[in-house]
C-alpha positions in Angstrom: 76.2 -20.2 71.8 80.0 -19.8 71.2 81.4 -18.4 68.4 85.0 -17.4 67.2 86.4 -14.2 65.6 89.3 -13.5 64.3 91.3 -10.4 62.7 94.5 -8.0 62.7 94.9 -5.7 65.6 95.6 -2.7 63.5 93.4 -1.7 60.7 92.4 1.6 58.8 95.6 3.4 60.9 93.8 2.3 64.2 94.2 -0.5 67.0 91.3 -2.0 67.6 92.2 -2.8 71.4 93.3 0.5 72.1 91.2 3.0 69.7 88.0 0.2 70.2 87.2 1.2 66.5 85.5 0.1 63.3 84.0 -3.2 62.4 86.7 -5.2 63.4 85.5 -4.1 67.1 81.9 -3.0 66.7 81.1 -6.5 65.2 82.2 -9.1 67.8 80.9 -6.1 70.9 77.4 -6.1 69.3 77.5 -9.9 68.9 78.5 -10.1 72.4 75.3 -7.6 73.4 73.1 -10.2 71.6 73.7 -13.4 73.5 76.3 -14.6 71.9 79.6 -16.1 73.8 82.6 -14.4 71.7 85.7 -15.1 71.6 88.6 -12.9 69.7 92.1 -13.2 68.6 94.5 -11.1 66.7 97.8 -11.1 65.3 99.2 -7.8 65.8 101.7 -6.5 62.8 103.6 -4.3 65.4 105.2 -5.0 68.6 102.4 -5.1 71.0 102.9 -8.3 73.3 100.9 -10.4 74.5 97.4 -9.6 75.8 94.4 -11.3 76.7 91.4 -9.3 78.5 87.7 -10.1 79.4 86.2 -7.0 77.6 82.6 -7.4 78.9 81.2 -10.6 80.1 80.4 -12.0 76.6 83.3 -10.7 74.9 86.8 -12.2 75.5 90.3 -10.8 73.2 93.6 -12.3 72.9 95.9 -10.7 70.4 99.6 -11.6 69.9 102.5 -10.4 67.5 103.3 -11.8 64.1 106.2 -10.3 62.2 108.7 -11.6 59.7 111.5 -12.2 61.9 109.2 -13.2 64.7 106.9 -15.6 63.3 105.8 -17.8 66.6 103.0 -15.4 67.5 100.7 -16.9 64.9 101.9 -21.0 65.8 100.9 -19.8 69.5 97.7 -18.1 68.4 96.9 -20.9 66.0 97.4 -23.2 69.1 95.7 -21.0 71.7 92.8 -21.3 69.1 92.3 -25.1 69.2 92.6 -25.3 72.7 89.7 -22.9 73.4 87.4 -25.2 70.4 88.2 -28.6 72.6 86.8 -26.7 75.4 84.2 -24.2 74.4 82.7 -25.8 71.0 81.8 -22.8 68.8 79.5 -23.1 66.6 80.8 -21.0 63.9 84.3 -19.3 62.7 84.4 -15.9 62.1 87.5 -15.0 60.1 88.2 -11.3 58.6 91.4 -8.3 58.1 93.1 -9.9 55.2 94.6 -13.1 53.4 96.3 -14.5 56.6 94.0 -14.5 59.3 91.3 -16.1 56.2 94.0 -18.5 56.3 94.3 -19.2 59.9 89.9 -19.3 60.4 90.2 -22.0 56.9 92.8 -24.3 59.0 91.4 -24.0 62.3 87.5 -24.8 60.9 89.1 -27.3 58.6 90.5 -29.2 61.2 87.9 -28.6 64.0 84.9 -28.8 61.3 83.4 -25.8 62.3 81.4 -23.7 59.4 83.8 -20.6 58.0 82.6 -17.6 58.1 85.1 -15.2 55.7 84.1 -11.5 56.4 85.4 -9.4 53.7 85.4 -5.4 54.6 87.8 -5.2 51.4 88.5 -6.6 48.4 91.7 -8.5 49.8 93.1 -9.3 46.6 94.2 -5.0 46.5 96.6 -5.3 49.7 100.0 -5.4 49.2 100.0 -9.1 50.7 98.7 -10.2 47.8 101.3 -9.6 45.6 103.5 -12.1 48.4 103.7 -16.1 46.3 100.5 -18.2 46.5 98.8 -15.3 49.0 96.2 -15.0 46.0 96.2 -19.2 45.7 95.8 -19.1 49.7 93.0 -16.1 49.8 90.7 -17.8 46.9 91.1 -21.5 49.0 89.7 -19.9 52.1 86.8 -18.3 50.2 86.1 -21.8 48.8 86.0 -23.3 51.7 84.0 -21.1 53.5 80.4 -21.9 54.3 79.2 -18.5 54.0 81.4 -15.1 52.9 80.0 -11.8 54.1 81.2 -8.3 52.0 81.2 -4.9 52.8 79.6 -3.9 49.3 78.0 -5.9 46.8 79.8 -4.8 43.8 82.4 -7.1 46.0 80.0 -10.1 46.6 79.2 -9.8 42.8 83.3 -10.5 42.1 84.2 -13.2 44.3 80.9 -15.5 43.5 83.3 -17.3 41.2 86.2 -17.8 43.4 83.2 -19.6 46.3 81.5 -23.2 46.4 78.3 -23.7 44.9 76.4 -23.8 48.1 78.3 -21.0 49.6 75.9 -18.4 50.9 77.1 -15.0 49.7 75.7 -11.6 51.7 76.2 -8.1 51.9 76.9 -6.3 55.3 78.1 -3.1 54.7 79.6 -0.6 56.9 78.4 1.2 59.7 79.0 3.8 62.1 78.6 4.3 66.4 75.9 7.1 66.2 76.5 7.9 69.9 80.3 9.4 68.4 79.6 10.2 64.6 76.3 12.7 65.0 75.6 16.5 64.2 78.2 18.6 66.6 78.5 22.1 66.5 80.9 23.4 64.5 82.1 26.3 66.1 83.1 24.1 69.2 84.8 21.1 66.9 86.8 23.8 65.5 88.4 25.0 69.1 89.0 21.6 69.7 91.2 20.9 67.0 92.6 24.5 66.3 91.1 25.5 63.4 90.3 28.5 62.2 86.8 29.8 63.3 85.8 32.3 60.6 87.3 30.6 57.2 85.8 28.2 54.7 87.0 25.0 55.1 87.1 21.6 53.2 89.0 18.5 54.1 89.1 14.5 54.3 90.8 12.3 56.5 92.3 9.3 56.6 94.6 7.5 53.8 96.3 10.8 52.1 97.8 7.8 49.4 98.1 7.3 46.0 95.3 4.4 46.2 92.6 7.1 47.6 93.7 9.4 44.5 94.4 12.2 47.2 96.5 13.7 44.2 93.4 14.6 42.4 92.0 16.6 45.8 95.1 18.4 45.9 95.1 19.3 42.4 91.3 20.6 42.3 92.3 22.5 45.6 95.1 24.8 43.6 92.0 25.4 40.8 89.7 26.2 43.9 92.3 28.9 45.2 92.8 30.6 42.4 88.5 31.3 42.4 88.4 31.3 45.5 91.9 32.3 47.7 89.7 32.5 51.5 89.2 28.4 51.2 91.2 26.8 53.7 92.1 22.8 53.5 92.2 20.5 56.0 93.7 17.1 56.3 94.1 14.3 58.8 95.7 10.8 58.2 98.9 9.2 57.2 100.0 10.9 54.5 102.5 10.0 51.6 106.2 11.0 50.4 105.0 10.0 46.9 102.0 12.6 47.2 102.9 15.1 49.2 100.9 17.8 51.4 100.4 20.9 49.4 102.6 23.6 50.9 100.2 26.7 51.5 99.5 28.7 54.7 95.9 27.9 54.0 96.7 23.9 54.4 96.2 22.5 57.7 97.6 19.4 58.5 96.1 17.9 62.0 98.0 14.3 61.5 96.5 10.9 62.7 93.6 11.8 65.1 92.2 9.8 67.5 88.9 7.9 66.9 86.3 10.2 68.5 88.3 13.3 66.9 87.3 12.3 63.3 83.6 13.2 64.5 84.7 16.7 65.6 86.6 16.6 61.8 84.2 16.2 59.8 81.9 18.3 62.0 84.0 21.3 61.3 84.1 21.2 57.7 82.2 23.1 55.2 82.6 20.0 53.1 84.2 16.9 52.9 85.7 15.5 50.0 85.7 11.2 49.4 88.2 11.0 46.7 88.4 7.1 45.3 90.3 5.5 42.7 88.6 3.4 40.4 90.9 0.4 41.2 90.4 -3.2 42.3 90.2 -1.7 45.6 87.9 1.3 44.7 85.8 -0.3 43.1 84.7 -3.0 45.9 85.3 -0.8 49.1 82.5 1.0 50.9 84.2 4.1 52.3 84.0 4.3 56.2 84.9 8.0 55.7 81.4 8.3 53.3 79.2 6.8 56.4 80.8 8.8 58.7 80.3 12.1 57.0 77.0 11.4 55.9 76.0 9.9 60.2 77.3 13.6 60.3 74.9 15.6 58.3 77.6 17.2 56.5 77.8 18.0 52.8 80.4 16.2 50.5 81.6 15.6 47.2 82.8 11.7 46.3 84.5 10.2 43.3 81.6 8.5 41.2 83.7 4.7 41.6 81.9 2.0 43.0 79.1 2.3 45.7 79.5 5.8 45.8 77.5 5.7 42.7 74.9 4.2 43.4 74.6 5.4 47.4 74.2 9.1 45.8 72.2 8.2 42.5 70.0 11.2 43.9 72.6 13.6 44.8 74.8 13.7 41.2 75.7 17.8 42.1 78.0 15.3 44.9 80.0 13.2 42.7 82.7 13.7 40.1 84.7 11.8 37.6 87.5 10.0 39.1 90.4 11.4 38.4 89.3 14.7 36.6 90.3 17.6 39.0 88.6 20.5 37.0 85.6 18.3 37.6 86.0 18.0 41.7 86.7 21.6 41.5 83.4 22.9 39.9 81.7 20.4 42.4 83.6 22.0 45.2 82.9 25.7 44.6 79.0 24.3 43.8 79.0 23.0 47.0 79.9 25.5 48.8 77.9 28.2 47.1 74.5 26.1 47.7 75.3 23.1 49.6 73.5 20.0 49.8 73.7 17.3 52.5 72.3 14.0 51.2 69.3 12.4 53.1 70.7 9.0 53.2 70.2 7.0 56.8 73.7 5.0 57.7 73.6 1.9 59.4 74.5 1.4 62.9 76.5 -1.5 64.2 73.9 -3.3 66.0 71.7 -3.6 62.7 74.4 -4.9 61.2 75.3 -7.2 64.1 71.4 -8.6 63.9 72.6 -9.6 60.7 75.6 -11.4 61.3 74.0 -13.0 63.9 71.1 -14.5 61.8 74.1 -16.1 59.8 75.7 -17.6 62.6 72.2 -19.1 63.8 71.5 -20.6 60.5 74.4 -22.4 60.1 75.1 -24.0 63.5 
C-alpha cells in the first residue's frame, strides 16, 4: 500500500530533515514502520536545495525550496508529485504544515482522484499566511474537498465541521511525543549539560518567546515572583521577540534555540515549567507540544487555562491560571514550588497515534 505525504520542511523552529522532529516526521516514520510504502515531499521556506533520500526502506523524502522570488520549487515539486502517482498509485493523500501544501495535496488528489487527507496540527487560519488574498478562500476549499480532515485537538475539529463536506469524516489525533528522548532524566546531570546553575530554583519554557504564546504575561509574573522570592532563577529557550523582550536580570538565562534532544534535558532541569497560551484563534485550537513534552517528563507545570489545557488538567486546577492575569501565574508559581504537583496524565506516543492514521488510510482506499 502506497501513500503520499506532504508538508513544510521547517516547522515549530525545527527542520524536519535535519532535527527529524515532531509530527511532521514521527507521522510518515511510524506509518513507514507499519507496512505502509510512504512517500514525502516538502517545500522548504529557506534556502535548502534540492534533496531527495531513502530514509528507511518504506520511507522516501524529497523536499525543494519555495520562496517569493523563487517560485519554481513548488511547479517542480507539484510535478515530481504526479509523476511518482502514474507510477506508484497511492492510495491516499496526506496533506499537512499550512494553507499551501493543503493546496498543493487538494490539486494533486483532485486531478489524480486520490482521497485527501488534510492533517491539521493548527488552526491554519492563525498563520500569518492567512491574512495573504484568497489564502482563507484556498484553505476552506481544501478542507471541503477533503475526504477525511484529521486535527490536533478537538476544540479544532469542533470549528472547522462547517467549513467540510457532509460526508467528510472528521477525527481527532492529537499530539505526541518519542518517549525514548522526552522521559524522566536526572536533573543534576541536564543541568551540566546546558550550564545551569546546580543549586538555584529554576522555572522556564521553551520555544515561541512571542506575543502569540503571551510570553509577556510570564515575564511579568516572574518580576512579582522576585520580589517574594529573589533566589528564583528563569530560564528560557526559543526564538525570542523584539516586541517582547527578554527580561534583563542576572537571574535570567537565556540558552537560545536548542536542538531537539536538548529540550528533554530542558525541561528535565526545571523546578517548573510554565505553558503560557493566549486565548486566540490559535490558542484556543492548538495542543501544546511543549505541554506533552513536559508532562512525558514527569515534571510539574503551570499552563494558561485556554483551550485543551483546560480540559487536559480538569484534575490539576492548583496548575492552571487565567490567561493573561500575571498576579494569577504568580501565586500559581510560588504554590508550585512550595508543594509541587506533577500531573498523572499518560501522553501519547507516535506509534499510537500512527495506528490511528493508519486505520484512516485503510478505510478509505
Amino acid at each position: 500500500m502506497n501513500i503520499i505525504y506532504l508538508c513544510k520542511r521547517q516547522y515549530m523552529g525545527k527542520d524536519v530533515l535535519d532535527d527529524r522532529y515532531g509530527r511532521m516526521f514521527e507521522m510518515p516514520l511510524e506509518l513507514s514502520r507499519s507496512g505502509i510504502k510512504v512517500n514525502c515531499f516538502s517545500l522548504s521556506y529557506r534556502t535548502r536545495g534540492y534533496f531527495h533520500e531513502n530514509i528507511t526502506g518504506g520511507l522516501e523524502w524529497v523536499s525543494a525550496d519555495f520562496n517569493l522570488s523563487h517560485s519554481s520549487g513548488i511547479f517542480s515539486l507539484v510535478k515530481e508529485i504526479l509523476e511518482w502517482v502514474k507510477i506508484c498509485k497511492p492510495v491516499a493523500f496526506i496533506a499537512t504544515s499550512d494553507i499551501i501544501h493543503l493546496a498543493i495535496g487538494q490539486y494533486v488528489s483532485q486531478k489524480a482522484n486520490i482521497p485527501l487527507i488534510s492533517d491539521l496540527y493548527d488552526n491554519f487560519e492563525s498563520y500569518g499566511m492567512s491574512k495573504l488574498p484568497f489564502m482563507n478562500f484556498i484553505y476552506r476549499n481544501a478542507l471541503k474537498k477533503s475526504s477525511v480532515v484529521t486535527c490536533v485537538s478537538k476544540p479544532l475539529s469542533e470549528y472547522v465541521i462547517k467549513y467540510c463536506s457532509s460526508d467528510c469524516q472528521i477525527e481527532v489525533i492529537e499530539n505526541a511525543v518519542d518517549h525514548a528522548v522526552f522521559k524522566p532524566l536526572s536533573r543534576q546531570e541536564s543541568r551540566t549539560k546546558l550550564s545551569l546553575p546546580e543549586g538555584e530554583i529554576l522555572i522556564g519554557t521553551a520555544g515561541a518567546l512571542s506575543e502569540n504564546r503571551d510570553i509577556g504575561v510570564l515575564y511579568s509574573a516572574y518580576k512579582i515572583v522576585l520580589a517574594k522570592n529573589p533566589e528564583v532563577h528563569l530560564v528560557l529557550a526559543g526564538r525570542s521577540s523584539d516586541k517582547v523582550p527578554i527580561p534583563e536580570h542576572h537571574n535570567v538565562h537565556y540558552l537560545g534555540e536548542l536542538e531537539h534532544r536538548s529540550v528533554a534535558d530542558f525541561y528535565n532541569a526545571l523546578d517548573l515549567a510554565i505553558v503560557p497560551l493566549t486565548d486566540s484563534i490559535f490558542g484556543k485550537y492548538c495542543y501544546p507540544q511543549k505541554a506533552c513534552e513536559i508532562l512525558a517528563c514527569r515534571r510539574p507545570l503551570v499552563a494558561s487555562s485556554v483551550g485543551v489545557m483546560t480540559d487536559m488538567l480538569k484534575d490539576y486546577t492548583e496548575c492552571l491560571f487565567d490567561d493573561g492575569d500575571a498576579e494569577m501565574l504568580a501565586e500559581r508559581i510560588l504554590d508550585q514550588l512550595n508543594d509541587p504537583v506533577v500531573p498523572d496524565i499518560a501522553i501519547h506516543g507516535w506509534v499510537d497515534q500512527s495506528v490511528k492514521m493508519k486505520k484512516l488510510v485503510e478505510a478509505i482506499r
